[in-house]
C-alpha positions in Angstrom: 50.8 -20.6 -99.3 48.2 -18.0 -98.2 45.6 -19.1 -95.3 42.5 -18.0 -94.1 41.2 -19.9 -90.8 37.9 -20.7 -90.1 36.3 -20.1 -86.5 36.7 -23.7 -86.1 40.5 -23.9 -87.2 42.5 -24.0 -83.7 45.6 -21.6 -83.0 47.6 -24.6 -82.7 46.8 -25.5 -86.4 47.6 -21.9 -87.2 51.2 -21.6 -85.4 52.1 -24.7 -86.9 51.5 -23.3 -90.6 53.3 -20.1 -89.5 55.9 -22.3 -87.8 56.3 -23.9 -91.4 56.5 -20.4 -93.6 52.9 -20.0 -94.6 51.0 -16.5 -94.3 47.8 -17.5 -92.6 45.0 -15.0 -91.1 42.9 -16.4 -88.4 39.2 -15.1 -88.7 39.5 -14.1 -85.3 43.0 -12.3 -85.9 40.8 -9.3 -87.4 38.0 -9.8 -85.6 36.0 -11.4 -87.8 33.9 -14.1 -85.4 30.5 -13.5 -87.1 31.5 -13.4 -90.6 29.3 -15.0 -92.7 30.3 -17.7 -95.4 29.6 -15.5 -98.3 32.2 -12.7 -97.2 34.4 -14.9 -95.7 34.7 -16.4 -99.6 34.7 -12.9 -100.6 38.0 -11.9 -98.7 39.9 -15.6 -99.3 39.2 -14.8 -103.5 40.2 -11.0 -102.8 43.3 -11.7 -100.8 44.2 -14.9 -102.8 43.9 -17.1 -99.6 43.1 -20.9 -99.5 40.0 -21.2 -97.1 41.2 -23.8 -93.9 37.3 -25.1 -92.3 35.3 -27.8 -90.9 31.8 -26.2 -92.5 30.4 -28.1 -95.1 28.9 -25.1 -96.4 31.8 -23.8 -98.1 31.1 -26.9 -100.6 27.6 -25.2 -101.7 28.7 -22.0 -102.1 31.6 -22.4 -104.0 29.6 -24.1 -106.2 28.4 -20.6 -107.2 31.6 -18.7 -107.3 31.3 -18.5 -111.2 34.9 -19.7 -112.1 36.4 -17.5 -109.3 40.0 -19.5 -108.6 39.8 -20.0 -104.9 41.0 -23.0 -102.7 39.5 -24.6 -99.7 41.0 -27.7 -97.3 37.4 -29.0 -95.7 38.5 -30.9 -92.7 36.4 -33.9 -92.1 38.0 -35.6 -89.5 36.8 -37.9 -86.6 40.3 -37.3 -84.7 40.1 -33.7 -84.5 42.3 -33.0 -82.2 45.0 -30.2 -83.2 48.0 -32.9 -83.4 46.5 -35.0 -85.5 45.1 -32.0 -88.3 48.9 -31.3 -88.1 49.8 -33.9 -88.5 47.5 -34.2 -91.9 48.8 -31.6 -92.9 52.0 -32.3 -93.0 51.8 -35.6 -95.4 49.4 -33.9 -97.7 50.3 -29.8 -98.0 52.6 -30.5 -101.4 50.6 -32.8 -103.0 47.2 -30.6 -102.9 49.5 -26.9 -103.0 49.1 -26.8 -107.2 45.2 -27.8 -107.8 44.3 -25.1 -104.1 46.1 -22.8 -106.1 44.2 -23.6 -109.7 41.0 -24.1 -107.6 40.2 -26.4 -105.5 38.4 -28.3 -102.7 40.6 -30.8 -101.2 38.3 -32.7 -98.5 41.0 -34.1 -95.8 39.6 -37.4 -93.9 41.6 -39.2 -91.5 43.4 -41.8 -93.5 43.1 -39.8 -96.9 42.4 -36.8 -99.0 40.1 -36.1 -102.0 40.9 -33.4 -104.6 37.4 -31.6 -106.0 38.3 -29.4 -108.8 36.6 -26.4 -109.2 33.8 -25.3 -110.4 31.7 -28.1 -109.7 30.4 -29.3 -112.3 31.6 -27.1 -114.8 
């Protein structure tokens, strides 16, 4: 799978998904600290990346994409420590890889995950 990290995404989350195959692109790889929301859902829909965050924002706007197919893992975690968001990942990355890639938000809590297909609503 494609990534795109969030500021708040550690590089200890990242290594791990490079570790395990994935392409992932850290905002701050390129850079891009101060992006805001809007472009950073600009370049995950024009690079085909799943969006990795802890901003509940991302829920509102994509709620406006207009049908574009994009995915995003929302991390709402008490334990947010980088072991344990590793951790998550690993028991739920090949359940949620088929509905991110159809478009999806898949909210990851600490004892379970939610699948949101997108859009909302529609």
């Amino acid at each position: 799978m494609k990534f795109l990290a969030d500021m708040g995404v550690s590089q200890q989350v990242v290594a791990y998904l490079r570790g395990a195959g994935h392409s992932v692109i850290h905002l701050r790889d390129e850079k891009l600290e101060r992006l805001s929301d809007e472009l950073i859902v600009s370049k995950a829909i024009r690079e085909s990346r799943i969006i990795l965050t802890f901003d509940l924002d991302f829920g509102e706007i994509l709620a406006l994409t207009s049908g574009a197919v994009i995915g995003v893992i929302l991390f709402r975690l008490n334990n947010t420590r980088s072991s344990f968001i590793v951790k998550r990942l690993e028991s739920m990355l090949r359940d949620v890889e088929t509905p991110l890639e159809e478009g999806a938000i898949v909210v990851v809590e600490d004892a379970r995950y939610r699948i949101r297909r997108l859009p909302i609503g529609g």
